[in-house]
C-alpha positions as a Markdown table, in Angstrom:
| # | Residue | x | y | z |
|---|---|---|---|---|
| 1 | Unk | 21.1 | -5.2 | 13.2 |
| 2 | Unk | 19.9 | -1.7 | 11.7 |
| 3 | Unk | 20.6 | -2.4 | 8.6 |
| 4 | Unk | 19.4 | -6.0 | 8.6 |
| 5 | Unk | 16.1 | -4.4 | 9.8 |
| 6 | Unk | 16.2 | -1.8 | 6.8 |
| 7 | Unk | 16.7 | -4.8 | 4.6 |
| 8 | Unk | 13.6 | -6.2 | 6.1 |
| 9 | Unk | 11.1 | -3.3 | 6.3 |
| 10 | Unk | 12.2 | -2.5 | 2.3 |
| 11 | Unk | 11.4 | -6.2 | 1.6 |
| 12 | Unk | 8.1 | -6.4 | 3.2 |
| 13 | Unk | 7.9 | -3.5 | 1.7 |
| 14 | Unk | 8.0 | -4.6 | -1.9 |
| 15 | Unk | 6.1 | -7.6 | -1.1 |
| 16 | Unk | 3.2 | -5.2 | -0.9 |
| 17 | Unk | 3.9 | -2.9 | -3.5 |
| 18 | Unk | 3.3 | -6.1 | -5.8 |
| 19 | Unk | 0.5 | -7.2 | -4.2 |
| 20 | Unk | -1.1 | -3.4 | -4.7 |
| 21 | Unk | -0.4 | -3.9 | -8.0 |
| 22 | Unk | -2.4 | -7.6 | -8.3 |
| 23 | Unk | -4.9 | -5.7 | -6.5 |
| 24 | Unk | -5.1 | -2.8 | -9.1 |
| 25 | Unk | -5.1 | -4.9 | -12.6 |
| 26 | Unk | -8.3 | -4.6 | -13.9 |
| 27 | Unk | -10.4 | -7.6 | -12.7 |
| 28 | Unk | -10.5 | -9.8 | -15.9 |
| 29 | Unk | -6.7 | -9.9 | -16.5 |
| 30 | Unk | -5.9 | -11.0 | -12.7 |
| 31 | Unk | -4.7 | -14.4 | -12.9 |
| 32 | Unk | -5.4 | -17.2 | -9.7 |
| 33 | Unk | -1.8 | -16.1 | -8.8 |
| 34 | Unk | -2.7 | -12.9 | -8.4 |
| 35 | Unk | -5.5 | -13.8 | -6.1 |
| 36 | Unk | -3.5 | -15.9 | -4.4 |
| 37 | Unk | -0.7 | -13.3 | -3.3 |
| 38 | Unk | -4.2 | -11.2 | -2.6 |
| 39 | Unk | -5.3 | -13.3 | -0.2 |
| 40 | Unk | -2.1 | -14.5 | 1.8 |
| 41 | Unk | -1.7 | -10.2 | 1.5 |
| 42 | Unk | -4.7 | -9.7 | 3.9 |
| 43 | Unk | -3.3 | -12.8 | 6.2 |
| 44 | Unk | 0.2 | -11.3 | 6.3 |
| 45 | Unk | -1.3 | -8.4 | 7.9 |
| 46 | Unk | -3.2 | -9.9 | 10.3 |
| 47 | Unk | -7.2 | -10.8 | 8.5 |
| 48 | Unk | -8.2 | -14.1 | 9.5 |
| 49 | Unk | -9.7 | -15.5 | 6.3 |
| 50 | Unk | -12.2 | -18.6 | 5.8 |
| 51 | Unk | -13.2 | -19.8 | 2.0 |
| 52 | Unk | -16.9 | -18.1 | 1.2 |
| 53 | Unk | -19.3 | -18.7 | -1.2 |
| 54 | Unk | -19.2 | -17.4 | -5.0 |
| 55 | Unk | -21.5 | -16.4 | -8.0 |
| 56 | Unk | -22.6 | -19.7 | -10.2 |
| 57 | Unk | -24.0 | -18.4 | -13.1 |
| 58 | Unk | -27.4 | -16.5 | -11.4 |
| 59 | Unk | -27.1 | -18.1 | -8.4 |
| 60 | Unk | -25.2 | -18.5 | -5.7 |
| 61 | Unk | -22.3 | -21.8 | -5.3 |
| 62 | Unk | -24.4 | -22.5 | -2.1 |
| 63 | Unk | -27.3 | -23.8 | -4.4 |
| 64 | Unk | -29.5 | -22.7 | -1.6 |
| 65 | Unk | -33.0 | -22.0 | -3.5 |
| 66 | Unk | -33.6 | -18.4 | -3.0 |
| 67 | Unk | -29.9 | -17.6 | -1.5 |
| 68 | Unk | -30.3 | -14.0 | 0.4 |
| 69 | Unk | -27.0 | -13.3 | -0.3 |
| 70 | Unk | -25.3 | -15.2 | -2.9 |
| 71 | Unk | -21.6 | -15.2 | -2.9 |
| 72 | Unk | -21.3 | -13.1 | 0.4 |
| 73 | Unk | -21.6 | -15.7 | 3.0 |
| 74 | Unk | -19.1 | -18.4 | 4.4 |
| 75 | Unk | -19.3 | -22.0 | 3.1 |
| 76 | Unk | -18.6 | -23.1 | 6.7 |
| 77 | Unk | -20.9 | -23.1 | 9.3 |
| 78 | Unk | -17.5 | -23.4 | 11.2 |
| 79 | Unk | -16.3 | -20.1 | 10.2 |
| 80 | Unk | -15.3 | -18.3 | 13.3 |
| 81 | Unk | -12.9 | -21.2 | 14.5 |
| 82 | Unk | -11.9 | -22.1 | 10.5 |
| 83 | Unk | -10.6 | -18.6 | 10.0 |
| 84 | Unk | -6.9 | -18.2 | 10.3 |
| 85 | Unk | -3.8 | -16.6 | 8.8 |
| 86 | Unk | -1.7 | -19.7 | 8.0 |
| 87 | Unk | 0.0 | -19.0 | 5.0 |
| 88 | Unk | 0.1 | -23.0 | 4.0 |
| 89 | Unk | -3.8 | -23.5 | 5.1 |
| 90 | Unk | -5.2 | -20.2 | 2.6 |
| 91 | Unk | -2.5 | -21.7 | -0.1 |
| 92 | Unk | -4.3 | -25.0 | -0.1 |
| 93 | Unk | -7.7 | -23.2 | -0.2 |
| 94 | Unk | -7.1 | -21.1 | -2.4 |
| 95 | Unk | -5.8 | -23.6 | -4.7 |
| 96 | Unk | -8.7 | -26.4 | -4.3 |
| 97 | Unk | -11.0 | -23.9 | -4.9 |
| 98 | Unk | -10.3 | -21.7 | -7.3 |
| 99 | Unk | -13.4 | -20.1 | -7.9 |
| 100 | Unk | -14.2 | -18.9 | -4.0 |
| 101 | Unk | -14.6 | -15.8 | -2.9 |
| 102 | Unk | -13.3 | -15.7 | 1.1 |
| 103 | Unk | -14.7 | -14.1 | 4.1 |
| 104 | Unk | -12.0 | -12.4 | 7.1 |
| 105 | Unk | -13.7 | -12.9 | 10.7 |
| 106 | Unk | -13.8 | -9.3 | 12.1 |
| 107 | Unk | -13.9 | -9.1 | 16.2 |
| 108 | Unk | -10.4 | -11.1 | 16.5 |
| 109 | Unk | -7.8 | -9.0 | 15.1 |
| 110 | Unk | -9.9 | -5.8 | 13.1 |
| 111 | Unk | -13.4 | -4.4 | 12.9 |
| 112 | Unk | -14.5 | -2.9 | 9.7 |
| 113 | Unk | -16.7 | -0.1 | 9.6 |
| 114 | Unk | -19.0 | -0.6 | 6.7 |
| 115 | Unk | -20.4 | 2.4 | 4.8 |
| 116 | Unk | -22.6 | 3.9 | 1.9 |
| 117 | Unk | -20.4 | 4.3 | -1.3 |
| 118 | Unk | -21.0 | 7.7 | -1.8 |
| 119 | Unk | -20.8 | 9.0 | 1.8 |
| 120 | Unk | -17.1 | 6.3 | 2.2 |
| 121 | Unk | -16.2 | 9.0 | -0.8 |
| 122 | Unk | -16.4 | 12.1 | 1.5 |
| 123 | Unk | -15.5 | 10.8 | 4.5 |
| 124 | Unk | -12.1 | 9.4 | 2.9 |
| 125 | Unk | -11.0 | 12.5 | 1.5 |
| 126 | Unk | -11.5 | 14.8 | 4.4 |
| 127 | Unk | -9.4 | 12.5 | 6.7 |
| 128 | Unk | -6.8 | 12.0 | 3.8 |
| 129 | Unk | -7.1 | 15.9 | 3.8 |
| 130 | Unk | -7.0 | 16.2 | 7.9 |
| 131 | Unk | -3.8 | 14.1 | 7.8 |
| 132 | Unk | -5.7 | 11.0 | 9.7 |
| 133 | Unk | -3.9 | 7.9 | 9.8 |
| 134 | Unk | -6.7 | 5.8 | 7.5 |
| 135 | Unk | -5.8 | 2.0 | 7.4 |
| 136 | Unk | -7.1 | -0.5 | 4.7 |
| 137 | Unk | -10.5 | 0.2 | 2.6 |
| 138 | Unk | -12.3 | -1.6 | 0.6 |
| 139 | Unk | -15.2 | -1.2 | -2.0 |
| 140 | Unk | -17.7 | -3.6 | -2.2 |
| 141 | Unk | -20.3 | -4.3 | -4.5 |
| 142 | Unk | -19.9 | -0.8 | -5.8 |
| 143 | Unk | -22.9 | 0.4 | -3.0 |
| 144 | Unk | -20.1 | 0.3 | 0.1 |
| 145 | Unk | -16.9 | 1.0 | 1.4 |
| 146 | Unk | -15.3 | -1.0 | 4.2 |
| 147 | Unk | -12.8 | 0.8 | 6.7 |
| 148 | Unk | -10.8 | -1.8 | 8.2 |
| 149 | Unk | -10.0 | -0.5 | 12.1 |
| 150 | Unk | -8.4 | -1.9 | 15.4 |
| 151 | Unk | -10.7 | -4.2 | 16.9 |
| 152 | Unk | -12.2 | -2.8 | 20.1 |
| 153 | Unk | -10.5 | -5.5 | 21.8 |
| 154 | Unk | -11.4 | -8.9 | 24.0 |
| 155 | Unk | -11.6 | -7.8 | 27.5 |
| 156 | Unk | -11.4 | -10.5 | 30.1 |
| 157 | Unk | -15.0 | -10.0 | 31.2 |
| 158 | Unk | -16.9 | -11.7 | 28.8 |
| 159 | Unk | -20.0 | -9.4 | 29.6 |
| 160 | Unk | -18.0 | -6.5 | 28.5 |
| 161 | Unk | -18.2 | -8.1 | 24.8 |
| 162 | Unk | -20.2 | -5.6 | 22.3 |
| 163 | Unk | -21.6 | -8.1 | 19.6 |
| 164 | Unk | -21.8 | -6.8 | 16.6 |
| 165 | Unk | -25.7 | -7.6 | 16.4 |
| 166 | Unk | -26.2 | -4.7 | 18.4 |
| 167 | Unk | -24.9 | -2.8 | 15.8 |
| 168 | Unk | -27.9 | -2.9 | 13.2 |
| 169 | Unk | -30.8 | -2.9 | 15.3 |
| 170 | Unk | -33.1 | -0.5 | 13.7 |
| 171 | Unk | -33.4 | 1.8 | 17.0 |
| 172 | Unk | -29.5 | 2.3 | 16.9 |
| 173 | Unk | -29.5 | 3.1 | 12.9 |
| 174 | Unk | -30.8 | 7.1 | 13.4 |
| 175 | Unk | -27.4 | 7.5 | 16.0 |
| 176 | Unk | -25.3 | 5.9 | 13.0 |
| 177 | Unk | -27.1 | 6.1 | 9.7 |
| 178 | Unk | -26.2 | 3.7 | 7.4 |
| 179 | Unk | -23.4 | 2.5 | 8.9 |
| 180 | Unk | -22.7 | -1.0 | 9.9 |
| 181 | Unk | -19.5 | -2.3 | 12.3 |
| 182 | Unk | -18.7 | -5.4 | 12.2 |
| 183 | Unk | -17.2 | -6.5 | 15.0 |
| 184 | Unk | -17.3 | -9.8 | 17.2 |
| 185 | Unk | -19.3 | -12.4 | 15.3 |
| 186 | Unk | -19.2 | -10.7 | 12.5 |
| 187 | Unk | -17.4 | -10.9 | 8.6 |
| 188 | Unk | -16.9 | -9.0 | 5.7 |
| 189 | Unk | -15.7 | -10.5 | 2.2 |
| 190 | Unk | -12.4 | -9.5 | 1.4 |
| 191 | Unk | -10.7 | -8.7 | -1.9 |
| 192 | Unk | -10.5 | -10.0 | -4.7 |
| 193 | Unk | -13.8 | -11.2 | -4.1 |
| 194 | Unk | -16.2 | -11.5 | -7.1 |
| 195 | Unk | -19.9 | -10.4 | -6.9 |
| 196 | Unk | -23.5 | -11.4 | -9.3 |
| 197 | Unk | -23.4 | -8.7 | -11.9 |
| 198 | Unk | -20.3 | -8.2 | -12.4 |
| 199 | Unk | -19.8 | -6.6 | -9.1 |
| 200 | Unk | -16.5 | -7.2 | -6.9 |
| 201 | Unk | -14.7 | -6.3 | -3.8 |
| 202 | Unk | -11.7 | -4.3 | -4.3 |
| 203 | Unk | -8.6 | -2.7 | -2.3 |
| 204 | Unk | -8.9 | 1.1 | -2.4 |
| 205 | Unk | -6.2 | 1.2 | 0.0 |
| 206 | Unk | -4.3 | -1.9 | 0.5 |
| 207 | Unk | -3.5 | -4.1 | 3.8 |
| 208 | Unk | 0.2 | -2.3 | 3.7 |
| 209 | Unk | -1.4 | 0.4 | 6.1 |
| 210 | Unk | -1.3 | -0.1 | 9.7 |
| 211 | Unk | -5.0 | -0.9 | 11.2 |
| 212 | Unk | -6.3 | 2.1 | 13.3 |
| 213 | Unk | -8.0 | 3.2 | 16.3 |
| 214 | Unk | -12.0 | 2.9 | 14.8 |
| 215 | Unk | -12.7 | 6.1 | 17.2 |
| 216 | Unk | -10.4 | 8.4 | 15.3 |
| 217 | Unk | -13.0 | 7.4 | 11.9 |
| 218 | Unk | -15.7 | 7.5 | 13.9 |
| 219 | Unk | -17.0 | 10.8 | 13.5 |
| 220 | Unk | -16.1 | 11.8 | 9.7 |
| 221 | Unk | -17.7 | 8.1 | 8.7 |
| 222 | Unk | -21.0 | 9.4 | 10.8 |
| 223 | Unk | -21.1 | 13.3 | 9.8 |
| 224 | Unk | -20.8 | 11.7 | 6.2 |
| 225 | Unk | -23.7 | 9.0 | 6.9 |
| 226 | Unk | -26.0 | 11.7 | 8.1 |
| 227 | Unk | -25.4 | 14.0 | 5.1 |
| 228 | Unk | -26.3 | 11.2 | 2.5 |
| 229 | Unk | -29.1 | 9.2 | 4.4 |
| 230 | Unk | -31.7 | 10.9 | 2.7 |
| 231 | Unk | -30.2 | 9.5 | -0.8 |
| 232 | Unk | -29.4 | 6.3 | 0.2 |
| 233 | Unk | -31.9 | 3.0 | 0.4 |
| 234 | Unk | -32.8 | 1.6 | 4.1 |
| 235 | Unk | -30.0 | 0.1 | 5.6 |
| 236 | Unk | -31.8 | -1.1 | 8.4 |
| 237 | Unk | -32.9 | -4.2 | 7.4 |
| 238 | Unk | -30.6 | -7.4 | 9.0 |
| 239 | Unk | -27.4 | -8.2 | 7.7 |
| 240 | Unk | -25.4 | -9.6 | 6.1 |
């Protein structure tokens, strides 16, 4: 039994070890394989994914005149209840639409803690430095960096739900500056996910890591927020 669990743990493993490595090529030799092992990557460990819009020459695939944001938004209305983790499901999606970038539902399984580039940067290293138990990031759009967390959970009383709108109300933006988390009813794009202008969403640190407590981020993410908000545009405007 122990050594048929060893087998296991090294397989999984090396199952991630190449899908680091996908996630690492640069971005114009990836291959829709590549993406592919990517994306079932995130579901293996748990993301809930749903197909999302993508760049179309200057626009956005949505062909919405005027898109707000083109190629970061679901192409489902249905996306909460479309998202999932079956492997056969985000192989036929992935396949039918090849050019897609895809969205994982935060709230269900994770939250994501959604940062200013520069300030993700400092906060990263001192917890890396402090020995902190950091689980998956992301950059996105080369402006932000995602720290994918524990979601705060789904308590039985349905009043004791924290939506994530509450989260980037302009009153609450001088207690966390710059920072957005996602949780309940709320999505981030998840890598490989292509951007206009040549911008993408990347794995810093792949979904191999466990997914931690958002609490024990908390306070280098906001000490590192409030040391760059003077440099950083206004993040208070609504999202995404």
């Amino acid at each position: 039994m122990g050594a048929e669990h060893g087998d296991s743990a090294r397989s999984g493993l090396g199952r991630f070890a190449q899908w680091l490595k996908s996630a690492r090529a640069p971005k114009e030799t990836r291959t829709d394989e590549d993406r592919e092992s990517l994306l079932l990557a995130a579901a293996a460990a748990g993301l809930p994914l749903a197909p999302a819009a993508h760049p179309a020459d200057y626009r956005c695939s949505c062909n919405r005149i005027g898109c707000p944001t083109p190629g970061r938004h679901p192409v489902s209305f249905a996306w909460q209840t479309q998202s999932t983790t079956d492997r056969g499901q985000i192989e036929r999606w992935a396949r039918h639409q090849p050019q897609a970038n895809f969205i994982t539902a935060t709230g269900m399984v994770h939250d994501v803690l959604d940062v200013p580039l520069e300030a993700g940067r400092e906060a990263l290293e001192r917890l890396l430095s402090t020995g902190v138990d950091v689980g998956p990031v992301a950059e996105s759009g080369g402006d932000r960096m995602l720290f994918f967390t524990a979601t705060r959970g789904t308590p039985e009383d349905e009043d004791e739900w924290w939506p994530c709108e509450l989260d980037c109300h302009p009153e609450t933006m001088d207690e966390h500056p710059g920072m957005r988390w996602h949780c309940r009813g709320s999505y981030v794009l998840v890598p490989p996910a292509r951007l206009p202008a040549d911008r993408s969403v990347d794995w810093l640190r792949g979904p191999e890591h466990p997914l931690p407590d958002p609490l024990t981020l908390l306070e280098a993410l906001t000490d590192a927020c409030a040391r760059h908000a003077g440099a950083e545009p206004d993040y208070t405007t609504a999202w995404p």
